[in-house]
TORMITI-383969 format. One record per residue (C-alpha): residue in one letter; x, y, z. Coordinates in nm, 2 decimals. Layout:
N
+------+--------+--------+--------+
| resn |     px |     py |     pz |
+------+--------+--------+--------+
|    a |      X |      Y |      Z |
...
+------+--------+--------+--------+
***
This chain:
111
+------+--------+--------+--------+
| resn |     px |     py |     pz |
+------+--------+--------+--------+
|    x |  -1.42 |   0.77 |   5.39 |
|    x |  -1.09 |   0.84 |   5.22 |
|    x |  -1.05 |   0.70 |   4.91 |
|    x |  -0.68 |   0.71 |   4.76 |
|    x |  -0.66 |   0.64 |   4.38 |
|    x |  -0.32 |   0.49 |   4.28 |
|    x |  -0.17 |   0.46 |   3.96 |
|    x |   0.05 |   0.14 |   3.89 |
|    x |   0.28 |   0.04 |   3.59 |
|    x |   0.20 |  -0.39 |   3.66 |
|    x |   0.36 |  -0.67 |   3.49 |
|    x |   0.18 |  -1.04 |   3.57 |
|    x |   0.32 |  -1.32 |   3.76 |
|    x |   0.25 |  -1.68 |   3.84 |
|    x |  -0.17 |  -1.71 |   3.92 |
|    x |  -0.20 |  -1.35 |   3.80 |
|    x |  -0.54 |  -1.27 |   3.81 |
|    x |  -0.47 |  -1.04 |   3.44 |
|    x |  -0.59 |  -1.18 |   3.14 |
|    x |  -0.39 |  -1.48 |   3.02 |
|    x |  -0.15 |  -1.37 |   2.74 |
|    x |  -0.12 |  -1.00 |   2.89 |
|    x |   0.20 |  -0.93 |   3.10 |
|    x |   0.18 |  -0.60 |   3.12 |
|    x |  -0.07 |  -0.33 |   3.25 |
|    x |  -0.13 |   0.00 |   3.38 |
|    x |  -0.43 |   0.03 |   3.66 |
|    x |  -0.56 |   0.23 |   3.93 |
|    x |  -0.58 |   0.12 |   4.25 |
|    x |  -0.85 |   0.26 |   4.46 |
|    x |  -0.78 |   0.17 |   4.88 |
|    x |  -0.82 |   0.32 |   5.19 |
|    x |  -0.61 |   0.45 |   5.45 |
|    x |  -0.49 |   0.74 |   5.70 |
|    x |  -0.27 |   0.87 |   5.40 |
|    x |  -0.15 |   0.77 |   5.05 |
|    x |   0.14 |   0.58 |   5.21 |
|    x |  -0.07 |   0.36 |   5.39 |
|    x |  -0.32 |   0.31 |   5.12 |
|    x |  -0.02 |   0.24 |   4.88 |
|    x |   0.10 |  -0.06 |   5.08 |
|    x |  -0.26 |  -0.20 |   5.09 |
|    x |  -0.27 |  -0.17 |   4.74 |
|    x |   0.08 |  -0.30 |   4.69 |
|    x |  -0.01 |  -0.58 |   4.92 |
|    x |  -0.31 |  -0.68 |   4.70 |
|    x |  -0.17 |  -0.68 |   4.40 |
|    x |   0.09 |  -0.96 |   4.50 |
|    x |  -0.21 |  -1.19 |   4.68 |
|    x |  -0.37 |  -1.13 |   4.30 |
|    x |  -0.02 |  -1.26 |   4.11 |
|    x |   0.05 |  -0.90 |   3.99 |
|    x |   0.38 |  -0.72 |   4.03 |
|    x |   0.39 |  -0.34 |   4.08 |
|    x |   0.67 |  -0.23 |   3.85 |
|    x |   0.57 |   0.14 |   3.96 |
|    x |   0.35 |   0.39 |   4.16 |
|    x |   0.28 |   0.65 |   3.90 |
|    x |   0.19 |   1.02 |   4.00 |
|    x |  -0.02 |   1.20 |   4.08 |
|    x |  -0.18 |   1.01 |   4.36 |
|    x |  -0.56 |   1.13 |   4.39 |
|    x |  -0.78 |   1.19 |   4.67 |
|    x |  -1.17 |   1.11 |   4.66 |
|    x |  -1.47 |   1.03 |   4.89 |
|    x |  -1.63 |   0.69 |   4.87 |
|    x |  -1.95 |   0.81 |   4.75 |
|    x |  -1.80 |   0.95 |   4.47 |
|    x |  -1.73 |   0.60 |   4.30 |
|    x |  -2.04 |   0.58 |   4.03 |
|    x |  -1.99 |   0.96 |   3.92 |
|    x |  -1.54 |   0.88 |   3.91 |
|    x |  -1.64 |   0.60 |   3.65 |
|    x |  -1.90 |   0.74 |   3.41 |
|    x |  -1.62 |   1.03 |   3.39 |
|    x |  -1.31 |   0.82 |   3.34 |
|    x |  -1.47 |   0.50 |   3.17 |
|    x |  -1.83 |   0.50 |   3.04 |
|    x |  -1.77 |   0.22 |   2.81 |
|    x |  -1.64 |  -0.01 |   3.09 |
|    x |  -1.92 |   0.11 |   3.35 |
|    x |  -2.16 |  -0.16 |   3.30 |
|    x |  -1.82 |  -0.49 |   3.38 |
|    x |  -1.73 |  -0.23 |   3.70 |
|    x |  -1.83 |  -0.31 |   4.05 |
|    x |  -2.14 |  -0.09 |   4.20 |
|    x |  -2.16 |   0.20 |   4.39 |
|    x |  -2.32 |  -0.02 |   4.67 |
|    x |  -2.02 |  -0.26 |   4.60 |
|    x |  -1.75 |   0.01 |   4.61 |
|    x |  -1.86 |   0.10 |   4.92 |
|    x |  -1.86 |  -0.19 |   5.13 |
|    x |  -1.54 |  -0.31 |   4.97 |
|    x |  -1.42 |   0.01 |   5.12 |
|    x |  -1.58 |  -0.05 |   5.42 |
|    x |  -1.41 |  -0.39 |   5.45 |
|    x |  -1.06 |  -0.23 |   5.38 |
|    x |  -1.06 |  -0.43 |   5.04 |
|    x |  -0.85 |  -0.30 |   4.76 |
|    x |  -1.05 |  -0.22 |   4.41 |
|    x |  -0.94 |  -0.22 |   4.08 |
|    x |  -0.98 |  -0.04 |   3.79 |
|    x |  -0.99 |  -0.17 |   3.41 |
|    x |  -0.63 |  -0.30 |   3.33 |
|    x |  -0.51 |  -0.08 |   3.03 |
|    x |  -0.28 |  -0.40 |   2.87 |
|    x |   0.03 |  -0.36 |   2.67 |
|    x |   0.29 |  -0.53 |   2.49 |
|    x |   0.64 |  -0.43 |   2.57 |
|    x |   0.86 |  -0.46 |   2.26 |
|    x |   1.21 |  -0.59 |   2.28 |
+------+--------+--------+--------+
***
């Protein structure tokens, strides 16, 4: 199954699902679809049912097979692995045409 990983520059909103205190984020976005475009609107779409803003799709937009969750993870954050969704979950969240999220890299903005 195609797998599109989007990168998002996020601010919170109102019921944001981010950590309380954190208004800003970057995080990827991993959601299916025909191409990017349509897995960047599902992605987009999630974010606002979660009380996140997407101030901006960041590039490069990857590509990757759903089976390839576990082995993405350990590469890109072993030290979150263990709080991340399984492979088995991945996949049927997938499967479901759910949107996923990666760890939420938080940051202040300075004035």
């Amino acid at each position: 199954m195609r797998v599109f990983i989007i990168p998002m520059r996020v601010r919170s909103m109102d019921n944001s699902i981010m950590p309380k205190g954190a208004s800003s984020a970057y995080v990827s976005c991993f959601s299916t679809g025909n191409d990017f475009m349509e897995a960047s609107e599902k992605a987009l779409e999630s974010l606002v049912n979660d009380g996140i803003h997407s101030e901006e799709i960041l590039q490069p937009i990857y590509e990757m097979d759903s089976n390839e969750w576990s082995h993405f993870i350990s590469e890109q954050w072993p030290e979150q692995k263990s709080s991340l969704i399984t492979q088995t979950e991945f996949e049927n969240a997938m499967k479901k045409g759910e949107v996923v999220y990666g760890p939420f890299g938080l940051y202040t903005e300075s004035l």
